[in-house]
Backbone bond lengths (Angstrom), bond angles and torsions (degrees), N, CA, C in turn:
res aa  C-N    CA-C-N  psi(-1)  N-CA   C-N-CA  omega(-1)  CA-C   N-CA-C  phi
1 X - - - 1.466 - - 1.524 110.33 -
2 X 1.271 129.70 139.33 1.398 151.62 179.34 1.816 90.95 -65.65
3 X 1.300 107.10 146.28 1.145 111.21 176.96 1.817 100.90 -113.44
4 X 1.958 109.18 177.69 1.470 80.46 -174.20 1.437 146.21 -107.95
5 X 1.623 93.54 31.23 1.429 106.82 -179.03 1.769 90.42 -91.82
6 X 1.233 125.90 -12.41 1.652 107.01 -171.21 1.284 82.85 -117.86
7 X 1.413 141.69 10.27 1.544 125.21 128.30 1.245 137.27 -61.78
8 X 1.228 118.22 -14.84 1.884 137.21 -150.29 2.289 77.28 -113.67
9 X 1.340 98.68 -56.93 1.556 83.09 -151.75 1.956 102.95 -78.07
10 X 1.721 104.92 -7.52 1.683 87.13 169.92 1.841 100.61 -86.85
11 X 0.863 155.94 -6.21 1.023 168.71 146.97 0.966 114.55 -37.49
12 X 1.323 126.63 -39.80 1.146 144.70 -177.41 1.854 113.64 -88.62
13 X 1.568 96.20 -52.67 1.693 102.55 162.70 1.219 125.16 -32.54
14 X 1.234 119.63 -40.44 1.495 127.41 -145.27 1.833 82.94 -115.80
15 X 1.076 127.49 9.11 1.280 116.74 176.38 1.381 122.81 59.39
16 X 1.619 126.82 28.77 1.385 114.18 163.81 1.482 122.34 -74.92
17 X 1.657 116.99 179.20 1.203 113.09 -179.57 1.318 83.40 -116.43
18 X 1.561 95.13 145.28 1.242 129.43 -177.25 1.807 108.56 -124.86
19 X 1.443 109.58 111.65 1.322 99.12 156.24 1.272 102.67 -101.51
20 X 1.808 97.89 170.32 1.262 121.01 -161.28 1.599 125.67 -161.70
21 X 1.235 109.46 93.06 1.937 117.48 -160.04 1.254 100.39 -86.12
22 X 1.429 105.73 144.63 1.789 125.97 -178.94 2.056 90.94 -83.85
23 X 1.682 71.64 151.37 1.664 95.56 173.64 1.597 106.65 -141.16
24 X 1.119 132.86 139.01 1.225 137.91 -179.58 1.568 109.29 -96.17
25 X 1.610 124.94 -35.58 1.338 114.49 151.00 1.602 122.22 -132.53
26 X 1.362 110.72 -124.12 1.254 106.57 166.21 1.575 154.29 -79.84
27 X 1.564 71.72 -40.01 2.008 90.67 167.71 1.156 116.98 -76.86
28 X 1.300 122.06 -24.80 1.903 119.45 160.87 1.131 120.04 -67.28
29 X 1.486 110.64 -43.67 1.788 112.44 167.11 1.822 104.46 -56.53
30 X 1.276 118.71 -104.93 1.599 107.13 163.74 1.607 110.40 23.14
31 X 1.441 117.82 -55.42 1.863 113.55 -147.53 1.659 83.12 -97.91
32 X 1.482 117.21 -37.59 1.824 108.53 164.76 1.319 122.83 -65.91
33 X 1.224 125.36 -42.49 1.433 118.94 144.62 1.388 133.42 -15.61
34 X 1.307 110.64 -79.40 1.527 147.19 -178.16 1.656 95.74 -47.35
35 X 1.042 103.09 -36.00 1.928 104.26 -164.94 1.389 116.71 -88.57
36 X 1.807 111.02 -2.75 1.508 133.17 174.06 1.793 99.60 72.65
37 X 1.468 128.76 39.16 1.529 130.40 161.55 1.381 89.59 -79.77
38 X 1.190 111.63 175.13 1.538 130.20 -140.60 1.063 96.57 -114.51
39 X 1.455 133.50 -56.69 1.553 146.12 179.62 1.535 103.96 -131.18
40 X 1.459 121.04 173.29 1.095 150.76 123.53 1.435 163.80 -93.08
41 X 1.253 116.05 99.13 1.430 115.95 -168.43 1.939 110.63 -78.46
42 X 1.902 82.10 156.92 1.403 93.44 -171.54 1.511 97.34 -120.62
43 X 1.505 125.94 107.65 1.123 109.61 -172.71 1.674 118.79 -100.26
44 X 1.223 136.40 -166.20 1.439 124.39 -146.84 1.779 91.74 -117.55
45 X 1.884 128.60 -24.30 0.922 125.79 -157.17 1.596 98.70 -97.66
46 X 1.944 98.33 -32.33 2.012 85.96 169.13 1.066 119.84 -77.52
47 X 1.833 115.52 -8.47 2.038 107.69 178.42 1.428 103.88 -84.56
48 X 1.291 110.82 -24.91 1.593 112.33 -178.23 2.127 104.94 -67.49
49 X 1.241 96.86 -36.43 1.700 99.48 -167.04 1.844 103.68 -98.29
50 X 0.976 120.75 3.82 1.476 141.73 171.96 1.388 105.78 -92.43
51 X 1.107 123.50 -58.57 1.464 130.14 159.72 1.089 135.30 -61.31
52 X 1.600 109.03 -20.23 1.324 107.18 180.00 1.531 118.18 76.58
53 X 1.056 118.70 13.80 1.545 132.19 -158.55 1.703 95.97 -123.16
54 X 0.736 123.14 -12.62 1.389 120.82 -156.63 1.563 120.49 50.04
55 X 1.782 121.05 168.09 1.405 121.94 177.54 1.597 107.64 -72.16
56 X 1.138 125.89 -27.56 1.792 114.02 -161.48 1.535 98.40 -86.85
57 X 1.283 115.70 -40.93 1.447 120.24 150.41 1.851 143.46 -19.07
58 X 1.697 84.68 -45.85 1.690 86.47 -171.10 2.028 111.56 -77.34
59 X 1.230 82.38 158.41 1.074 104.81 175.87 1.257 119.91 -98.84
60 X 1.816 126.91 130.67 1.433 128.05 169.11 2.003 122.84 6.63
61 X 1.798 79.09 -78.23 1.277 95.70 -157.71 2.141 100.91 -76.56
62 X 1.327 110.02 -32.59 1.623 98.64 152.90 1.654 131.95 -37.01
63 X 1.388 102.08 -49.45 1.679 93.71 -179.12 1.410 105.47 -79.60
64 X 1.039 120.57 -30.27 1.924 124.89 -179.31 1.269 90.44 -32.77
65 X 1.417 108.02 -73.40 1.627 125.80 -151.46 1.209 110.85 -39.78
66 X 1.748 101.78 -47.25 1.837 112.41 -176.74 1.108 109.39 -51.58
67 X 1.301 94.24 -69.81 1.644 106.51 178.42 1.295 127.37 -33.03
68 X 1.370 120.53 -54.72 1.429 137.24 176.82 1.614 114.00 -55.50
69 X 1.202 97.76 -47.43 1.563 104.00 175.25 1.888 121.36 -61.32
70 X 1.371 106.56 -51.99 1.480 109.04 154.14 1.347 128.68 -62.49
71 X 1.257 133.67 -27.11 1.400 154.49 121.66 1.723 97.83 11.91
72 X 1.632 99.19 -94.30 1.099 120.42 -177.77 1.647 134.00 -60.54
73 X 1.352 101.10 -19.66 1.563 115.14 154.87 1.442 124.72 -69.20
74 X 1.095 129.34 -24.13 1.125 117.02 -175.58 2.035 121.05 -145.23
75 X 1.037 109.67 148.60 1.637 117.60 -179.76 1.171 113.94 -63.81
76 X 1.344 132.11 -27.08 1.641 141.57 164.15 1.592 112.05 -39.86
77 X 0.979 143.74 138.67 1.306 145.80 117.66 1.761 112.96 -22.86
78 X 1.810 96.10 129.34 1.582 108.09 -154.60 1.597 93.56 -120.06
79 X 1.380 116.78 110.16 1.740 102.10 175.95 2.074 97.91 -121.92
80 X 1.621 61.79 159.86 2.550 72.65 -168.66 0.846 88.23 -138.57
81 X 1.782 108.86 170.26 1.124 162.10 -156.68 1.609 75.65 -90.53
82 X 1.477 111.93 156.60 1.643 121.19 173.30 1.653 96.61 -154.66
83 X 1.475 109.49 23.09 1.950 92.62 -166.05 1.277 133.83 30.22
84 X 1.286 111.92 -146.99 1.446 109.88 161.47 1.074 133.02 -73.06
85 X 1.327 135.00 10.11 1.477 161.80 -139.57 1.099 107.63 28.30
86 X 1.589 121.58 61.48 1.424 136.99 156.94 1.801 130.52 47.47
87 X 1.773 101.88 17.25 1.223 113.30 166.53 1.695 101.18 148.07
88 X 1.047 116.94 -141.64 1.585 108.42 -139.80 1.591 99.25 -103.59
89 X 1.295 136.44 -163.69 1.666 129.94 178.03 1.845 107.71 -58.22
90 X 1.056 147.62 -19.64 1.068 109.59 164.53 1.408 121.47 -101.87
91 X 1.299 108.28 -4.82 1.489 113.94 158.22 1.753 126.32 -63.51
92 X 1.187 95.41 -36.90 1.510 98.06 173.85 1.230 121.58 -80.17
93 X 1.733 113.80 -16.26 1.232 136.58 169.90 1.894 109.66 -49.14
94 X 1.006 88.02 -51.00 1.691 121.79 -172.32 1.642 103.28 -66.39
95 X 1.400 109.42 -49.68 1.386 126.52 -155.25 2.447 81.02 -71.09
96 X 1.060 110.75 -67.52 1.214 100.14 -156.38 1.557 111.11 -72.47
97 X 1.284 137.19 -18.68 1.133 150.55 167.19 1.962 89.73 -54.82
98 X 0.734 105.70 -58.21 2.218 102.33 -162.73 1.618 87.66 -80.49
99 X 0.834 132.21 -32.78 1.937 116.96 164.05 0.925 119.84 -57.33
100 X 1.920 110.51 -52.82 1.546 98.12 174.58 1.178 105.06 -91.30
101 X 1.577 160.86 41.44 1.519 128.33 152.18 1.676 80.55 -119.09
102 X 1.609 124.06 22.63 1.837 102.38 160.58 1.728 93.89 -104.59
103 X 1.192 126.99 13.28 1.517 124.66 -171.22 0.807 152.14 62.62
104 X 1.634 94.17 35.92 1.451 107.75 179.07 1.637 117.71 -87.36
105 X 1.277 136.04 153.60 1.401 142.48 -134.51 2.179 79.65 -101.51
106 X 1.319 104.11 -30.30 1.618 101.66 -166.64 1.498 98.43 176.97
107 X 1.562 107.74 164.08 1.227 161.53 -178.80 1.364 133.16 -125.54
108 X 1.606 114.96 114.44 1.361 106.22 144.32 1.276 142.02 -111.68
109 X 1.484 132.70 154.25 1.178 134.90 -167.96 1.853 112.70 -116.25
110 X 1.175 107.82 158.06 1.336 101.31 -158.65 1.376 102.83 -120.15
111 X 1.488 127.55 -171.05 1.340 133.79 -172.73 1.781 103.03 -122.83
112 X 1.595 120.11 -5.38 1.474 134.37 155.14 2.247 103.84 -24.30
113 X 1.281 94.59 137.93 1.432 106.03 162.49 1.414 105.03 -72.74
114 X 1.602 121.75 148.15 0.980 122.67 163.97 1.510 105.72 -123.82
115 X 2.044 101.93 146.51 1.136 120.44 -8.49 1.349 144.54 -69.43
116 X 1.063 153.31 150.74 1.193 160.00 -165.33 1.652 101.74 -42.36
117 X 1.427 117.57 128.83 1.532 114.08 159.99 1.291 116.40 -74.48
118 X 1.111 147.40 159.30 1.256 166.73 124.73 1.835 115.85 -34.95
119 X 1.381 93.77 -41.50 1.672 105.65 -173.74 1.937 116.56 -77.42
120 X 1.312 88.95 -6.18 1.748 103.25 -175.76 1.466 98.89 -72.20
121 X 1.145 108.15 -19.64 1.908 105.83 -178.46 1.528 107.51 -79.37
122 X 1.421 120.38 -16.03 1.579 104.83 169.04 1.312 99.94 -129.15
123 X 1.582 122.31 63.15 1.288 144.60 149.58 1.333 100.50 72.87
124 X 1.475 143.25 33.08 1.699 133.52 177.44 1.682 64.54 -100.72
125 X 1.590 118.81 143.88 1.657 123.99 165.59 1.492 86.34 -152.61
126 X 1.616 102.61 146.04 1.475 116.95 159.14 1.468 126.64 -128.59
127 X 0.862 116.88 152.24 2.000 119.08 -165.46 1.437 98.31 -119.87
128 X 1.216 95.88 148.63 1.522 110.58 161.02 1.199 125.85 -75.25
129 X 1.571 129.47 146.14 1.697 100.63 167.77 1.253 110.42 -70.79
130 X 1.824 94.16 168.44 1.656 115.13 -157.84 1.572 99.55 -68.64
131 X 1.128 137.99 -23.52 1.330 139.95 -162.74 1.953 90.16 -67.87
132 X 1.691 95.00 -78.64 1.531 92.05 174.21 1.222 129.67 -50.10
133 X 1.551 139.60 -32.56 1.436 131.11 150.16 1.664 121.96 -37.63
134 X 1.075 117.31 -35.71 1.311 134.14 -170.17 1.370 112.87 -79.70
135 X 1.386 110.59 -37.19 1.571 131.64 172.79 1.342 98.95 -61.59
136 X 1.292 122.01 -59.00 1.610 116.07 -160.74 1.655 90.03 -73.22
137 X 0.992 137.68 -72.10 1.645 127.69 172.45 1.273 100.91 5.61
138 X 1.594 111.77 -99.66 1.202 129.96 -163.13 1.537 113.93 -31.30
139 X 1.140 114.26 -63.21 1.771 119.39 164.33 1.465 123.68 -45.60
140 X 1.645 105.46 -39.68 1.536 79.35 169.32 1.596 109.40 -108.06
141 X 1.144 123.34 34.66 1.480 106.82 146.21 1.678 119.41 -80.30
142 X 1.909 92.48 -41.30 1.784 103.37 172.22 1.598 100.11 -32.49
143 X 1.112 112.40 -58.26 1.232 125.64 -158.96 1.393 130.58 -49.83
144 X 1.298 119.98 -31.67 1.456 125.84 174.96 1.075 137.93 -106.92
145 X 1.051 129.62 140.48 1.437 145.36 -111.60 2.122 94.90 -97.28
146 X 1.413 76.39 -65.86 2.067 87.97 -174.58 1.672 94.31 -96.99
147 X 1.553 97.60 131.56 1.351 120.09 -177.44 1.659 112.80 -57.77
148 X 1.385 99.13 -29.14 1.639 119.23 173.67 1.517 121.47 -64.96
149 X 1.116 95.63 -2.88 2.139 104.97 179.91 1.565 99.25 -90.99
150 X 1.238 93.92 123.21 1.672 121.13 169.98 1.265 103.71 -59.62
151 X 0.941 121.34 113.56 1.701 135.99 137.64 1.954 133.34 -103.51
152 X 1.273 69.79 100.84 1.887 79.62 -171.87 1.498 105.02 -101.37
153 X 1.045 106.80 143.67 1.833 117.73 164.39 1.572 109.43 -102.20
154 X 1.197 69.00 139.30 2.018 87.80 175.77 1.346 110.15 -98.75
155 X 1.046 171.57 71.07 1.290 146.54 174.17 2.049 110.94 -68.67
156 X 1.509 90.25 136.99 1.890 96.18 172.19 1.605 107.58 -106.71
157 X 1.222 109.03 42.00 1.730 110.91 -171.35 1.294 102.57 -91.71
158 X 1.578 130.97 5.68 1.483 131.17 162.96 1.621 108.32 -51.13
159 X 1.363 82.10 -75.64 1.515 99.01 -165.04 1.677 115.38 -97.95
160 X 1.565 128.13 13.83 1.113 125.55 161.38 1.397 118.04 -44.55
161 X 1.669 103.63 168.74 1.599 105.46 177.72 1.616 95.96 -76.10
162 X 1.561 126.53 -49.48 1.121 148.41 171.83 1.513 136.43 -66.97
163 X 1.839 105.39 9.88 1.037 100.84 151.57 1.940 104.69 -162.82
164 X 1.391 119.70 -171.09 1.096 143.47 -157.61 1.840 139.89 -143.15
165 X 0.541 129.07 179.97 1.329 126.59 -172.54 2.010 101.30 -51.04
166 X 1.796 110.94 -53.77 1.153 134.05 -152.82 1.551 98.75 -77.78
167 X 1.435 119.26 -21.62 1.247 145.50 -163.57 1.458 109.24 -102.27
168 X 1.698 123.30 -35.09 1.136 137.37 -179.63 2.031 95.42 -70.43
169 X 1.328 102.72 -65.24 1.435 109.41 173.08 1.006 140.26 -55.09
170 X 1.540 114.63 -22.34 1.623 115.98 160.77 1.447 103.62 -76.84
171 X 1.575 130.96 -39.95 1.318 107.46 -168.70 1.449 114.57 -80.89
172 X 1.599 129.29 -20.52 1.322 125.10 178.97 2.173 111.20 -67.85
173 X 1.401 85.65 -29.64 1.473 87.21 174.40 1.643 114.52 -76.39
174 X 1.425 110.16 -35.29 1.819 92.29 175.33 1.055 112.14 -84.43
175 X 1.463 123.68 -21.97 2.024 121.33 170.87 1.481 92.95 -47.57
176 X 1.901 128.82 -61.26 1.217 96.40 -154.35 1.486 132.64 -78.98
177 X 1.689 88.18 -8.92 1.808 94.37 172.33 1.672 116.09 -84.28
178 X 1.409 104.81 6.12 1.531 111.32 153.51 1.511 106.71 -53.09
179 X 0.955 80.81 -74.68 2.032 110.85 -169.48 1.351 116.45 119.29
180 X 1.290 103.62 52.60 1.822 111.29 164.12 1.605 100.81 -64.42
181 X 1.829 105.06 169.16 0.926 96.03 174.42 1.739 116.26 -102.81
182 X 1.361 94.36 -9.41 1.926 90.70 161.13 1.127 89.56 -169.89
183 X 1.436 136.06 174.86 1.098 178.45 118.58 1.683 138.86 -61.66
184 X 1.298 108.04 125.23 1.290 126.63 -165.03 1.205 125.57 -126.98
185 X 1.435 102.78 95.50 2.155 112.91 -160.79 1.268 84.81 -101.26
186 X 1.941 98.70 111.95 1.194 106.91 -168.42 2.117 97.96 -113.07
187 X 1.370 96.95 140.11 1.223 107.84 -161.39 1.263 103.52 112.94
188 X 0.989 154.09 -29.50 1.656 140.86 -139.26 1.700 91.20 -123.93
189 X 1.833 88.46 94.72 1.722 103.54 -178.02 1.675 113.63 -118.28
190 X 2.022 114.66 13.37 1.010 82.13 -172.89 1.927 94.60 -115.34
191 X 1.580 116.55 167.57 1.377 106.57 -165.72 1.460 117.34 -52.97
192 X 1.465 118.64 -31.05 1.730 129.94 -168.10 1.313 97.78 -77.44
193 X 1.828 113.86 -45.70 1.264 104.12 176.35 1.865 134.11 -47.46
194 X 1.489 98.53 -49.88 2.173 125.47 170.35 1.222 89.41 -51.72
195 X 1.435 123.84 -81.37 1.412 121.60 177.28 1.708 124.99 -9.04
196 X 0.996 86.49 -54.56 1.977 101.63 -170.06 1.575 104.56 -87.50
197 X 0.967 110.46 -28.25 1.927 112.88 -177.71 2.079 102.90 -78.01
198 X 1.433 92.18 -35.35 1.580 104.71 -164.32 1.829 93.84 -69.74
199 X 1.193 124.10 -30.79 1.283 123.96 -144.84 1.426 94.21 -103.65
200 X 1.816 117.12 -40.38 1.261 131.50 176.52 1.840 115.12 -39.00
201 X 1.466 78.52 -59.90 1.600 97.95 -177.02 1.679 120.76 -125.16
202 X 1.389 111.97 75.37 1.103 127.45 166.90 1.519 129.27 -50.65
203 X 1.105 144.01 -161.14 1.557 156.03 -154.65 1.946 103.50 -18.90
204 X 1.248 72.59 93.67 1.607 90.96 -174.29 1.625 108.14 -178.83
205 X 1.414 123.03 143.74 1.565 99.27 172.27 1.310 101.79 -124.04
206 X 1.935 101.86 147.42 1.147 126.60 -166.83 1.518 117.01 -91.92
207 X 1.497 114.71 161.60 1.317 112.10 -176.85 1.557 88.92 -135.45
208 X 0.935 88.39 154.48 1.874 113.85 172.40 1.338 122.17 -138.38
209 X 1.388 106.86 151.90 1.741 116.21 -173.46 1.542 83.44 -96.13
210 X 1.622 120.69 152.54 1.484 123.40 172.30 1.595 97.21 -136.55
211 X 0.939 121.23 -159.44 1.551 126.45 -164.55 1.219 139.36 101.78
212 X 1.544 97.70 -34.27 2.140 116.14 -131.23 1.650 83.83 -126.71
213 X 1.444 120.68 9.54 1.595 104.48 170.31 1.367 102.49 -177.60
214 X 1.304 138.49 -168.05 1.406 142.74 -108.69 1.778 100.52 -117.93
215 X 1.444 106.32 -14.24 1.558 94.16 -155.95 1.564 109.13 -112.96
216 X 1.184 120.56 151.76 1.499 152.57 -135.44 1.462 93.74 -90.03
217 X 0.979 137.21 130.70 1.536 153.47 144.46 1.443 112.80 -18.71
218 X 1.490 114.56 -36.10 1.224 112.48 171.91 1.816 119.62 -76.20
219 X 1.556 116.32 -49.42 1.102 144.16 133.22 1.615 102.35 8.53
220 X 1.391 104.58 -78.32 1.539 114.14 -176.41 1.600 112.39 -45.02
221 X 1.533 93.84 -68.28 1.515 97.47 167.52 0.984 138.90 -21.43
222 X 1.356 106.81 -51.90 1.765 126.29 -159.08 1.633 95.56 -74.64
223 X 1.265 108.86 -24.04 1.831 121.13 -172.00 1.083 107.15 -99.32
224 X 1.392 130.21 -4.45 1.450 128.31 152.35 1.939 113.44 99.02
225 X 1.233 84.22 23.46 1.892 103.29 173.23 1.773 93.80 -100.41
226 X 1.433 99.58 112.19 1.551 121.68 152.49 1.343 139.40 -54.43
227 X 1.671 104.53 -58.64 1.016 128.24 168.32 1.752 111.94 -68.60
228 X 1.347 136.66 150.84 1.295 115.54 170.78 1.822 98.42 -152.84
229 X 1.635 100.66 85.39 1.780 97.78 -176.87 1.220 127.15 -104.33
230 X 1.291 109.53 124.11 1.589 116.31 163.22 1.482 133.92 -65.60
231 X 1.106 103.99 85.81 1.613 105.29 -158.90 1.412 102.80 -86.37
232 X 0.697 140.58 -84.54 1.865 139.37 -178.17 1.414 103.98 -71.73
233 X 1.411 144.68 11.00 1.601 119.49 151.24 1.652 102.49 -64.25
234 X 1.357 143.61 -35.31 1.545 111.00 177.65 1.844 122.00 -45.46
235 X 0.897 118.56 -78.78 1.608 128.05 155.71 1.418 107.02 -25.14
236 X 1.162 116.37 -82.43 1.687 97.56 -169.99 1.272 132.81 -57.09
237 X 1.420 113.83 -25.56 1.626 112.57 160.20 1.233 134.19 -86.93
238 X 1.503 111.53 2.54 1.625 136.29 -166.74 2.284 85.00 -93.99
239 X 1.523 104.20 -64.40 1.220 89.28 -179.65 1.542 129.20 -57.46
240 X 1.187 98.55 -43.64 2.150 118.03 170.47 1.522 85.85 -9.22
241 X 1.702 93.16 -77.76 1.526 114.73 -145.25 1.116 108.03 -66.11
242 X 1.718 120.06 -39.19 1.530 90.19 -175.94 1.737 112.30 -94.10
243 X 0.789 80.89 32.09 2.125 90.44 -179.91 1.341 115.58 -99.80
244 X 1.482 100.96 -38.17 1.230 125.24 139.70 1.583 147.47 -28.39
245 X 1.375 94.22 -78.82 1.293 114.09 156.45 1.534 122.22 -64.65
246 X 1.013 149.84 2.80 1.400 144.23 -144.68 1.608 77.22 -152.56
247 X 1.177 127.00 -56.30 1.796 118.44 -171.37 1.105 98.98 -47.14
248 X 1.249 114.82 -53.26 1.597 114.02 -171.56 1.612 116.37 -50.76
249 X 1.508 113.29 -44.95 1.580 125.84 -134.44 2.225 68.74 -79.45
250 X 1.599 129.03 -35.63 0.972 131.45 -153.48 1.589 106.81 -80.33
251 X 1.329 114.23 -30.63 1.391 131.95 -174.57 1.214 122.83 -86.92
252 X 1.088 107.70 -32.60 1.807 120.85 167.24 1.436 117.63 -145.82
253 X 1.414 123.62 26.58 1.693 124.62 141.47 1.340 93.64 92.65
254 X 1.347 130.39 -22.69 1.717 129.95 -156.65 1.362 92.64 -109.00
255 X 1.608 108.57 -174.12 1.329 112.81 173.20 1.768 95.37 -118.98
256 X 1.600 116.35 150.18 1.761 105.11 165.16 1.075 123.32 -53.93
257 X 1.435 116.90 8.47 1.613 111.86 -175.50 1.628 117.91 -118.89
258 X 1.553 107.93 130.50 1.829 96.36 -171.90 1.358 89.97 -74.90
259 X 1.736 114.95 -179.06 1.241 134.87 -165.08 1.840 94.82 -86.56
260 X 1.152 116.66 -48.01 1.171 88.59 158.05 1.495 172.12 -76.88
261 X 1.746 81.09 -2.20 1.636 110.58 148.25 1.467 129.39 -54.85
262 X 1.427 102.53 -71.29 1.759 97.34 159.67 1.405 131.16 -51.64
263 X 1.185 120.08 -49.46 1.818 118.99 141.00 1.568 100.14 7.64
264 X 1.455 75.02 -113.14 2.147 99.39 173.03 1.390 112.92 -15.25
265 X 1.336 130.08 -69.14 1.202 147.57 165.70 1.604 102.51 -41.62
266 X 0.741 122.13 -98.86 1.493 128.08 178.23 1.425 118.72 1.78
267 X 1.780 96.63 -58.90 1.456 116.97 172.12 1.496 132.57 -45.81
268 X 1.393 80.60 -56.73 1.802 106.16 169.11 1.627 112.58 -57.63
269 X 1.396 109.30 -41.50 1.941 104.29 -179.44 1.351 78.39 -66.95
270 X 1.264 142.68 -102.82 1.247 167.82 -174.97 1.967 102.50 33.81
271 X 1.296 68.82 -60.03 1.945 94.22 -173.88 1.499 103.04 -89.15
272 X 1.154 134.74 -10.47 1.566 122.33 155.65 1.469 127.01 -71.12
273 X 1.552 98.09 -36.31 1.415 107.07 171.54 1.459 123.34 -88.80
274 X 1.025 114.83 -2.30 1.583 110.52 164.52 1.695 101.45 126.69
275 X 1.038 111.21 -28.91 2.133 110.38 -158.65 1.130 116.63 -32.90
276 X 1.616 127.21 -41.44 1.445 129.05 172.71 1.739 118.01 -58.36
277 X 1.148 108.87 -23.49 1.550 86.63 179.07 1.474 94.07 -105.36
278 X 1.199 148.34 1.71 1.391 153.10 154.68 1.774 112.06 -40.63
279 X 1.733 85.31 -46.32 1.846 99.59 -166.64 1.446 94.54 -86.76
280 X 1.276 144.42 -29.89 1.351 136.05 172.94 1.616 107.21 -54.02
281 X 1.569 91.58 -67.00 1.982 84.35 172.42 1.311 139.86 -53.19
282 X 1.498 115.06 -33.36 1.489 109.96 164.31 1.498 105.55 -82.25
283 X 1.437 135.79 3.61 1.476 120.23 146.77 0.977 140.79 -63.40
284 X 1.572 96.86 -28.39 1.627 118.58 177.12 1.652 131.12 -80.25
285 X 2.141 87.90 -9.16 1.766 105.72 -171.42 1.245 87.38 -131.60
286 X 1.249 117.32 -123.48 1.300 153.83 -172.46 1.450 101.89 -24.14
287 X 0.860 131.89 -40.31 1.602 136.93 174.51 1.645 125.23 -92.21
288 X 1.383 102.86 5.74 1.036 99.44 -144.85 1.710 84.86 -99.62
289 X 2.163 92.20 148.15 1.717 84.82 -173.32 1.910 117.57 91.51
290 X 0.919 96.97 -36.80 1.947 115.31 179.43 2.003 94.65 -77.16
């Protein structure tokens, strides 16, 4: 049997589109599971806002953990956020070796200064030059072990202070004569914009961040993005709801939910996380006879 990082990358051969929803731990992975998506992504801005730590903040062995833990929840192929791989070639060395022996299917790495700014979240972003982006590449391909580990490049040369459209296109074109295995022009959310990156830099497959604007999964497709990730819908709909839910419980004493709603609900976590075959086995032991 194919395991599922050499499920994710023939999948990828053959050029399907794959969407793919972020989970911050297990029971969100589980509910992406459950919903028959293909993989799961672990992205760096819901472990940063899950933690409370923020993304420029985390540390290596912090996102491992996430990762690893959703990893281990589910049969899907698990791909994460890897930043910049947390410092220079033997750091990144380091960085993809502990992704892949926590089991994750892949990684991407970015063209972000390290350490990480804080200010990149309201669009001040800075890049490395392409020489040094290229450097950390090279090392962590050295770097991994099974030929089947995803290595994607991100470049943020859209919307850097330090670079541009002309700047976006030289670096997606020398990533692919690296030989990444796709690429992720991150920033570049509007359709004319995908359009022009897709056409720029052909035979290669693309990944995209989705969430953050108006257009349809299919949409993506049609523009020639493979990859299709939801990186911050875990977090942002995790707070919605309970901001939501809790305004209410504050405003009128109740919760929006009847008791036999949560019931239902209840049921449904219940059976994502395993409890039913839990209760068979202590029927079969511990209960057994009672």
């Amino acid at each position: 049997m194919s395991t599922p990082r050499q499920q994710l990358r023939e999948r990828l051969r053959r050029g399907e589109t794959l969407v793919v929803p972020g989970a911050y731990d297990p029971l969100g992975a589980l509910v992406v599971q459950a919903l028959g998506f293909p993989a799961v992504y672990v992205g760096g801005y819901s472990t940063g806002a899950h933690t409370a730590i923020t993304e420029p903040l985390l540390t290596l062995s912090e996102q491992v953990a996430v990762a690893r833990r959703v990893a281990r929840a589910v049969a899907v192929p698990v791909l994460a956020d890897a930043g910049t791989g947390y410092g220079d070639a033997l750091h990144v060395m380091r960085c993809v070796r502990e992704f892949e022996a926590a089991g994750l299917a892949g990684i991407h790495l970015e063209d972000q200064v390290y350490p990480k700014r804080a200010s990149y979240h309201k669009g001040l972003e800075h890049i490395v030059p392409l020489e040094v982006f290229l450097e950390r590449l090279t090392y962590a391909r050295q770097a991994r072990r099974d030929p089947d580990f995803l290595l994607i490049a991100r470049t943020d040369a859209f919307s850097a202070v330090e670079g541009g459209r002309e700047e976006l296109v030289r670096r997606g074109r020398a990533l692919r004569d690296l030989g990444v295995d796709a690429i992720m022009p991150r920033g570049v959310r509007q359709r004319e914009d995908l359009a022009f990156f897709r056409q720029a830099v052909p035979d290669v497959p693309l990944v995209v961040i989705a969430g953050a604007d108006d257009l349809s999964v299919q949409e993506y497709a049609a523009l020639g993005y493979q990859l299709i990730l939801y990186a911050t819908t875990p977090a942002v709909v995790t707070v919605h709801a309970l901001h939501e839910a809790y305004r209410h419980l504050k405003e009128t004493g109740r919760l929006p939910l009847t008791a036999q709603q949560v019931a239902a609900i209840r049921a449904q976590l219940e059976a994502l996380i395993g409890l039913p075959a839990l209760y068979q086995v202590e029927a079969e032991t511990t209960e057994k006879g009672h």
